[in-house]
C-alpha positions as CSV (number, residue, x, y, z in Angstrom):
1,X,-4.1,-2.1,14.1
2,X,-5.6,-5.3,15.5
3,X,-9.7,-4.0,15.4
4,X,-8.6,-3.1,11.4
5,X,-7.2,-6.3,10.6
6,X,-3.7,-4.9,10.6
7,X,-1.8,-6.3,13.4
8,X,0.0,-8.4,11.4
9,X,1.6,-5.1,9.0
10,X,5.7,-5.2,10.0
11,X,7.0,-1.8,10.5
12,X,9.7,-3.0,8.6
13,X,8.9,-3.2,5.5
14,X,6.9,-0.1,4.4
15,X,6.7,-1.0,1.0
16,X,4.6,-4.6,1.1
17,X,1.0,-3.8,-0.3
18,X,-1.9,-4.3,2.3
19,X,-5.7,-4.3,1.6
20,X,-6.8,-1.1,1.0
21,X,-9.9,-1.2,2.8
22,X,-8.2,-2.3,6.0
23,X,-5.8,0.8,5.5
24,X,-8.9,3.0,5.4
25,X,-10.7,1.6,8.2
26,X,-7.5,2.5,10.3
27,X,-7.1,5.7,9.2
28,X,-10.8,6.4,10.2
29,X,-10.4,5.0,13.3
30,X,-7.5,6.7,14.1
31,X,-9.1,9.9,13.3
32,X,-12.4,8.7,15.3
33,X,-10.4,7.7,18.3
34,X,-8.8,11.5,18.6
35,X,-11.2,13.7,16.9
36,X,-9.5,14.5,14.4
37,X,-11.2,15.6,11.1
38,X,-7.6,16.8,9.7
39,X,-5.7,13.6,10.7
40,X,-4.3,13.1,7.0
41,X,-2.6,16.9,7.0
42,X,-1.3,16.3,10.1
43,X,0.5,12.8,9.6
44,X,2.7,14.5,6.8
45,X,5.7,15.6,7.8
46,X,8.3,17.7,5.7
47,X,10.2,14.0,5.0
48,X,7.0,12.4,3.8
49,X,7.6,12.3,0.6
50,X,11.2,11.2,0.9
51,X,9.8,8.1,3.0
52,X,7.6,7.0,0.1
53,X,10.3,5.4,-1.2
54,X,10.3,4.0,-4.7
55,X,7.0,6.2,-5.3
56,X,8.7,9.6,-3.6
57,X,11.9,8.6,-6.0
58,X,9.9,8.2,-9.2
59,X,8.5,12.0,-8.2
60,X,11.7,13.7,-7.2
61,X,13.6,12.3,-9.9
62,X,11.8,14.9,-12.4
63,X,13.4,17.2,-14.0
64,X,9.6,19.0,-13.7
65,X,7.2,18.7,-11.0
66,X,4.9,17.5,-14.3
67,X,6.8,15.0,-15.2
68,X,7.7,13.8,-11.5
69,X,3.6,13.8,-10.9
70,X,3.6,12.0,-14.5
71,X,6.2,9.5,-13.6
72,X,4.0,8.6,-10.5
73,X,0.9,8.1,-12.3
74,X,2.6,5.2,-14.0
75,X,4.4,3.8,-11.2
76,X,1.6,4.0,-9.3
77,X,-0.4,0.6,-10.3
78,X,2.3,-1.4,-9.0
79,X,1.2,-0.3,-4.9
80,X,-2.7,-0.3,-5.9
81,X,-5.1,-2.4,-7.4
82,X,-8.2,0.1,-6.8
83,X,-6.7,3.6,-6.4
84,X,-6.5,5.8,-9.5
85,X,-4.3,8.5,-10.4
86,X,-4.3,10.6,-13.6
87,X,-3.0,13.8,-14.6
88,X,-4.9,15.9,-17.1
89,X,-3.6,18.8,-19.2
90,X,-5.8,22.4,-18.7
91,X,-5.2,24.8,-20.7
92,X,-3.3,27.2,-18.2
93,X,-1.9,23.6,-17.0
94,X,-3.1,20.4,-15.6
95,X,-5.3,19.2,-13.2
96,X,-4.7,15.8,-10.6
97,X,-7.6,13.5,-10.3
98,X,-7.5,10.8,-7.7
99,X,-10.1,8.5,-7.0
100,X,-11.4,4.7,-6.0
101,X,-13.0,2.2,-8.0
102,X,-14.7,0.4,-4.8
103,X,-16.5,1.7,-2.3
104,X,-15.4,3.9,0.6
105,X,-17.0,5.0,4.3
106,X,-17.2,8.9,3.1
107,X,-14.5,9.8,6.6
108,X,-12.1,7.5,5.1
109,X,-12.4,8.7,1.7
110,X,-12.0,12.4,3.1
111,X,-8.8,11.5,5.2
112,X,-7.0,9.8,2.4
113,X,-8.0,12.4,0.1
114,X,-6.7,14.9,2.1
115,X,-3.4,13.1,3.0
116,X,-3.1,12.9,-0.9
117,X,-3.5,16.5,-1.6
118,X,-1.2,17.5,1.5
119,X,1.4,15.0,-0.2
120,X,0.9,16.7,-3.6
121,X,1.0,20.2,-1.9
122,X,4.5,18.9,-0.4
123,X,6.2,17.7,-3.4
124,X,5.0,21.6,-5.0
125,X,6.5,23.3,-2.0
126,X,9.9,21.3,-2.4
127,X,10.3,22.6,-5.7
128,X,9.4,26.4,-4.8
129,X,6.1,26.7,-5.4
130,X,4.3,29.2,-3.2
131,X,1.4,29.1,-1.2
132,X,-1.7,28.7,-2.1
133,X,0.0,25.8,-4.4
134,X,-3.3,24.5,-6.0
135,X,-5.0,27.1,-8.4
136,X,-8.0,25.2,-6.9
137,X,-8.9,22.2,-4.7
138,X,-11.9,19.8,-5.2
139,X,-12.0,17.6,-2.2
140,X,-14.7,15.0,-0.9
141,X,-16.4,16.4,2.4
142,X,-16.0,14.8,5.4
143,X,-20.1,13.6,6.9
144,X,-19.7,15.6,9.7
145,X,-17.1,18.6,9.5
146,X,-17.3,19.3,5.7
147,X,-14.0,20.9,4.4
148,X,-13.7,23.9,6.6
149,X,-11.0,22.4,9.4
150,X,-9.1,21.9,6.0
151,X,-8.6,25.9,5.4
152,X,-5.6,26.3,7.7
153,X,-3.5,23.4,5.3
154,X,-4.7,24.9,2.0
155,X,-6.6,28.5,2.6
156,X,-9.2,29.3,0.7
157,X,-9.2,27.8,-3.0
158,X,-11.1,24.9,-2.0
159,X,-14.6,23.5,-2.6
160,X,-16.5,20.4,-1.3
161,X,-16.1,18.0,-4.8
162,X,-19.3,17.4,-6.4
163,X,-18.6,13.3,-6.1
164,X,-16.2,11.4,-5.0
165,X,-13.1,12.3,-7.3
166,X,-10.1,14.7,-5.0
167,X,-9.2,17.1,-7.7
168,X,-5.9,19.4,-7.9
169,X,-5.6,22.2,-10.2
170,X,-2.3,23.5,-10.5
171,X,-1.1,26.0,-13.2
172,X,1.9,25.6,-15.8
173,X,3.8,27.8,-13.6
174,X,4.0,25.2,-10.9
175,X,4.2,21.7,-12.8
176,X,6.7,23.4,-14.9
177,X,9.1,24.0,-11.5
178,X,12.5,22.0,-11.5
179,X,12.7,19.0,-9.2
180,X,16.1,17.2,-8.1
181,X,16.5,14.4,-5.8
182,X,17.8,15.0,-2.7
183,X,21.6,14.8,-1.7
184,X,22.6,11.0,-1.3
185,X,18.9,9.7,-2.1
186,X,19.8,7.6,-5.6
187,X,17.1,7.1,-8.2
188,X,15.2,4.0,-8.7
189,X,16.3,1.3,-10.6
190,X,14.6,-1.4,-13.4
191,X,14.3,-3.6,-10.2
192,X,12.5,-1.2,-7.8
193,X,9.4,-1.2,-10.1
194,X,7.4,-4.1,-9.7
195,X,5.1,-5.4,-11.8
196,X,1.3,-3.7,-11.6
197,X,-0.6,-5.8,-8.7
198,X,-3.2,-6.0,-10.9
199,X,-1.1,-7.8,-13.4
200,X,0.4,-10.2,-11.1
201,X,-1.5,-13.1,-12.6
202,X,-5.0,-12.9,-11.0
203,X,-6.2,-13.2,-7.4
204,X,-4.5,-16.1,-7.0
205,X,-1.0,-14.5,-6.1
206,X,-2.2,-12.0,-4.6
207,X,-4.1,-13.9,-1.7
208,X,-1.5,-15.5,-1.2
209,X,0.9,-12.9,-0.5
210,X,-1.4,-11.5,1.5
211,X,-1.9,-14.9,3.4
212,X,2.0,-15.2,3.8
213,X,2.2,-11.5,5.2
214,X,-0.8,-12.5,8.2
215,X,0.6,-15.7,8.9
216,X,3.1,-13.8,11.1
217,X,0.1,-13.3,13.4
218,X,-0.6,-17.2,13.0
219,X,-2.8,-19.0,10.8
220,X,-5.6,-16.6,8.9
221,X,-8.9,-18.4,8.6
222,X,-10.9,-17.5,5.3
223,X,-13.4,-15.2,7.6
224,X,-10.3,-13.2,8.2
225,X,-9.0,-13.3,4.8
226,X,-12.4,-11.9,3.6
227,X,-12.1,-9.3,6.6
228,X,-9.5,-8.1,5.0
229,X,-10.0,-7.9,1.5
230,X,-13.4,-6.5,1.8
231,X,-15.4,-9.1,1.3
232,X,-18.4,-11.3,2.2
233,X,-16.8,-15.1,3.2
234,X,-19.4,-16.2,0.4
235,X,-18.1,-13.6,-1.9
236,X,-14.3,-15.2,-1.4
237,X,-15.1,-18.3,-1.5
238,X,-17.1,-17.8,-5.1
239,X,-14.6,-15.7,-6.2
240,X,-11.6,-18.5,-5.5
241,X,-13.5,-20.9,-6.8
242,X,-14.1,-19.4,-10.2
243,X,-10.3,-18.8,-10.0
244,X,-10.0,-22.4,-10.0
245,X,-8.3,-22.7,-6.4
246,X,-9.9,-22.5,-3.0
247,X,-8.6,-20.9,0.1
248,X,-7.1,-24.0,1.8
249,X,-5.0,-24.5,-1.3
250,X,-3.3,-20.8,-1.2
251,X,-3.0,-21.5,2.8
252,X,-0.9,-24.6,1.9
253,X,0.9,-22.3,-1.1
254,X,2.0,-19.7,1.5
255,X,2.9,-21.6,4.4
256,X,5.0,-23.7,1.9
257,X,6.8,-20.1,0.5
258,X,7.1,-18.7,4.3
259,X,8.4,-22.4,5.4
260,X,10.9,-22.9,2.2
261,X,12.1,-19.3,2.7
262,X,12.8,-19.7,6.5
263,X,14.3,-23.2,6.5
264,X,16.3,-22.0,3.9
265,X,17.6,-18.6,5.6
266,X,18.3,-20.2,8.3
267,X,15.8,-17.8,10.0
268,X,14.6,-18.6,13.8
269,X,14.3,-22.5,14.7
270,X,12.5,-25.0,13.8
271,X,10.0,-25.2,16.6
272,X,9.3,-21.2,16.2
273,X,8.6,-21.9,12.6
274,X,6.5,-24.6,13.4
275,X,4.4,-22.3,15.9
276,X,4.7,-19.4,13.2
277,X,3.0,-21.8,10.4
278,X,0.7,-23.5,13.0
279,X,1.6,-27.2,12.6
280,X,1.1,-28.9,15.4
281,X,5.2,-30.2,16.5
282,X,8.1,-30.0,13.9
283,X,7.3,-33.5,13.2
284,X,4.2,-32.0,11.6
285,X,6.6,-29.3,9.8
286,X,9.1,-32.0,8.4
287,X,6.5,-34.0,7.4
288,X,5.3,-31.4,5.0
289,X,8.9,-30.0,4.2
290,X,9.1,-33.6,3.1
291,X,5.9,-33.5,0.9
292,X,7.4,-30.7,-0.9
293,X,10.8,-31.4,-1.5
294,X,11.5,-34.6,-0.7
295,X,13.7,-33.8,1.7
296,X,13.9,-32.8,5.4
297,X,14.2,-29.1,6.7
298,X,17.6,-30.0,8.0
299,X,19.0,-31.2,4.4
300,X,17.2,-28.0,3.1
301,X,19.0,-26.1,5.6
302,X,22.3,-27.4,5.6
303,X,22.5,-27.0,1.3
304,X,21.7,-23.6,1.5
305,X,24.3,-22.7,3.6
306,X,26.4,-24.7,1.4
307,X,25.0,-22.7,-1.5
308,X,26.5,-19.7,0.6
309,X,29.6,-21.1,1.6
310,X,28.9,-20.7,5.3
């Protein structure tokens, strides 16, 4: 996690977007590491789609494996800015197409490709569909072990893809198969669907959430910020700046979210949080508390618990 820029990622909280190219890298390093060309087949487990969570509900909730694969085409932008997912009617049924609109080491794009398809073949399965599930498969090589390790997950109605696009064929017969949720898994509400991360008002926001999630490894320095987010340091810097904000300003922004948040919870002490935010003694941290609010983290503290009727 740490050689891919992940190590700050909480296990906790499966659902927080993290860069994309960062998630590749690991996953082709992972792969790498133990020599495995099928790594994304064999990460998925009979519950994966279950442990999606709002994206597994907005599938299961159906009533069709159509309009569950529909459902997640839409809900999709809000847990990717650069990953595309459309489903196209055929006339003996409809075909997946998933693909990225930045660049991607062609390993990584063949292990997320194939977790993808493996996912899809899953959610088909659930629903009754029989093997071979995909009327066809179109799926990026991988450099150095093309597509045959892949046989054994999805036999023999596959082809290397001609570019870059994973493409799933499947017939009427199998989008038009029922889908239920599961037994005590409830369907997602108004509040579970965020809005599109590529809607959420520029870069600005989203650096900063991004900023706020590494800052529980300490204090990100722009090279690391641009690390993550695939990027050149100039690149960030130039594309901040024609944002009209710099990366020292959405530092300050997110160590003042993180500090508000935690002074106000009444999460860990004071000193921690001062370590956590990397001020220098909680002087430091009261000081800016102070700058903020006007008033200290202990008057913050005490009026939210107050506010709570602690």
């Amino acid at each position: 996690m740490r050689a891919t820029q992940l190590s700050y990622v909480s296990w906790d909280h499966p659902e927080l977007p993290i860069p994309l190219v960062s998630a590749l890298a690991f996953l082709a390093e992972v792969a790498a590491r133990e020599d495995l060309p099928d790594l994304g087949c064999k990460v998925v487990t009979p519950d994966s789609v279950a442990e999606l969570g709002v994206l597994g509900r907005a599938a299961m909730e159906g009533p069709t494996v159509r309009a569950g694969l529909m459902r997640v085409c839409k809900t999709y932008p809000t847990f990717s800015t650069h990953e595309r997912i459309v489903l196209q009617k055929t006339p003996r049924g409809g075909r997946l197409l998933v693909s990225y609109d930045i660049p991607v080491q062609q390993d990584a794009l063949h292990l997320s490709q194939q977790y993808t398809a493996a996912l899809v073949q899953l959610f088909c399965l659930g629903a009754g569909a029989h093997d071979p599930v995909f009327e066809h498969l179109e799926i990026p090589a991988h450099p150095r072990c093309g597509i045959d390790h892949l046989r054994p997950w999805f036999g023999d109605r596959m082809t290397a893809a001609r570019g870059r696009v994973l493409v799933m064929h499947l017939s009427d017969a199998v989008l038009d198969l029922r889908v239920q949720l599961p037994a005590g898994m409830s369907p997602n509400t108004p509040e579970d669907i965020r809005q599109p991360l590529s809607d959420a008002g520029g870069m600005e926001p989203m650096i900063r959430h991004l900023i706020g999630t590494m800052l529980s490894e300490g204090v990100p320095t722009a090279r690391d910020l641009a690390l993550a987010s695939g990027l050149s340091l100039r690149s960030l810097q130039r594309s901040l700046s024609m944002a009209g904000t710099s990366f020292s300003a959405i530092l300050d922004a997110a160590r003042r979210d993180l500090a508000l948040e935690r002074v106000a919870t009444g999460h860990g002490s004071f000193e921690e949080l001062s370590v956590e935010l990397g001020y220098a003694d909680t002087a430091c941290l009261s000081r800016a508390v102070r700058r903020w609010t006007g008033k200290t983290p202990g008057q913050l503290r005490q009026a939210a618990r107050l506010d709570r009727g602690d």
